[in-house]
C-alpha positions, 0 to 999 in steps of 0.5 A: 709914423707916415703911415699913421699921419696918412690915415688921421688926414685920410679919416679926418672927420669921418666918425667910423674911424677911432684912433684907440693908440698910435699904433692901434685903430678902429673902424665900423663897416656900416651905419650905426644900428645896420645889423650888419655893421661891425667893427676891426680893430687893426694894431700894429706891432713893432715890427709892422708893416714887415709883419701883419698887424694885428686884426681883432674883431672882440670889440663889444660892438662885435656882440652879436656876430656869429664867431663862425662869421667873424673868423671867416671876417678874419681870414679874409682880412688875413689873405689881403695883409699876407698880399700887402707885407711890407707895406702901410695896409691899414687904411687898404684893410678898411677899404677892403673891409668896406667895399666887401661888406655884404660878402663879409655879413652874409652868413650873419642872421639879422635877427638878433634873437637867432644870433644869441639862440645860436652862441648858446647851444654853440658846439651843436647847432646842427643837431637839431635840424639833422634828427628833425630831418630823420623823422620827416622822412620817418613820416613819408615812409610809414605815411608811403606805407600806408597809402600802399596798404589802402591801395 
């Protein structure tokens, strides 16, 4: 409970912060309307902190982030609980999550529309490029050809 006390004075005021449960919270990493904000969700177990809380980027404000990005989010925030065991970590992983925000987002697109193109064809997105390479290099071949012929 002291950690909780800790993180309601630290966050007091501060609108990223959501307090869902007294064992569960969020913040957003960003301004509202950054295309780059997201937001954790950090729970605790009963067992916290002498095992990880647990971390969830599924909030619906997550919509448009890649999962490939929110997983890498997730592994990251997973290397910091491991070097935290044993200790109150939850203000320390938004506070991570802050200062490594830019690396976090950089593989996001920030065109929206590229986003949900991706999510639908999700399993293969890199199909597509790969055969459009083929054929460009198809193309300079017979193209290489041809310059050879009019030689």
């Amino acid at each position: 409970q002291m950690e909780l006390e800790a993180l309601r004075s630290i966050y007091e005021g501060d609108l990223c912060f959501r307090e869902l449960s007294p064992v569960s919270f969020q913040y957003r990493i960003g301004e509202s309307g950054d295309p780059k904000a997201f937001l954790i969700e950090v729970s605790w177990p009963e067992t916290y902190p002498q095992t990880a809380p647990v971390i969830s980027m599924d909030a619906f404000f997550n919509n448009t982030i890649s999962s490939a990005v929110k997983q890498s989010i997730l592994d990251k925030l997973m290397v910091e609980v491991e070097a935290n065991l044993g200790t109150a970590m939850t203000y320390t992983l938004f506070e991570y999550a802050k200062d490594n925000k830019e690396v976090f987002m950089e593989n996001q697109p920030v065109n929206t529309v590229t986003s949900v193109s991706n999510n639908i064809s999700s399993g293969t997105p890199d199909v597509p490029p790969s055969k459009k390479k083929e054929k460009k290099e198809q193309l300079s071949k017979t193209q290489k050809r041809k310059l050879a012929n009019k030689t």
